[in-house]
N, C-alpha and C positions, 0 to 999 in steps of 0.2 A: 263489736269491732267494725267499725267502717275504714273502708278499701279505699283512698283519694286517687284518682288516676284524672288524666285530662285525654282528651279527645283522642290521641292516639295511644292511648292504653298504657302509660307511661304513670310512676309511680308520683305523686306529688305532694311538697310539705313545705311548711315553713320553720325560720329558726323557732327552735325552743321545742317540737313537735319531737316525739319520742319514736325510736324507730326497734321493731321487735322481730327478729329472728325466729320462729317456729323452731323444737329443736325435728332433728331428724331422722332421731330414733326412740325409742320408749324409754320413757324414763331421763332422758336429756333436757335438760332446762332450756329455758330461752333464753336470748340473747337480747340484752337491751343495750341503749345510748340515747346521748342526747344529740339533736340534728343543732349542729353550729352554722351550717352554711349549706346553701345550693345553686344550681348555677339558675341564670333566670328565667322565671315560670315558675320557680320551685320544682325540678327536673333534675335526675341524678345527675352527675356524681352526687353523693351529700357530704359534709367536714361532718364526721361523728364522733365524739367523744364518748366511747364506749365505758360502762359502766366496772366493766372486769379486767379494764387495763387503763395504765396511764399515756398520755398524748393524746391527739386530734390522729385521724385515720379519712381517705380519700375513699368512700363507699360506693360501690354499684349494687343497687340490692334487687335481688332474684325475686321469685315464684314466693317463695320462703318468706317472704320481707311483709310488715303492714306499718303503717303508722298508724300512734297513736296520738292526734291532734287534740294539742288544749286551746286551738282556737276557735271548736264547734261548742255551741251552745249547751248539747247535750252530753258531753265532758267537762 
């Protein structure tokens, strides 16, 4: 699982890029979505279209948060 951040520690994706919630207790699933939009840089907020519910959603994502990019090679 690789951690995208940019120079000020700041979480980073682009559209299409999968974004995953750790849960945060035992036995709690994670939470997935698809990343629709971000503002530019690819810097939170993100438009998420989360997998366990319907609509786009306005994301700040925490500690908690990783993307999962299908625009690195070794994905």
């Amino acid at each position: 699982m690789a951690n995208h951040h940019n120079g000020r520690g700041e979480l980073v994706a682009r559209e299409g890029d999968r974004i995953v919630i750790s849960g945060h207790r035992v036995g709690e699933p994670e939470r997935r979505g698809l990343i629709l939009g971000t503002h530019p840089g690819g810097v939170p907020p993100f438009t998420i279209q989360w997998d366990d519910e319907e609509g786009e959603r306005l994301f700040f994502p925490g500690s908690d948060a990783h993307v999962e990019s299908h625009h690195d090679p070794d994905h």
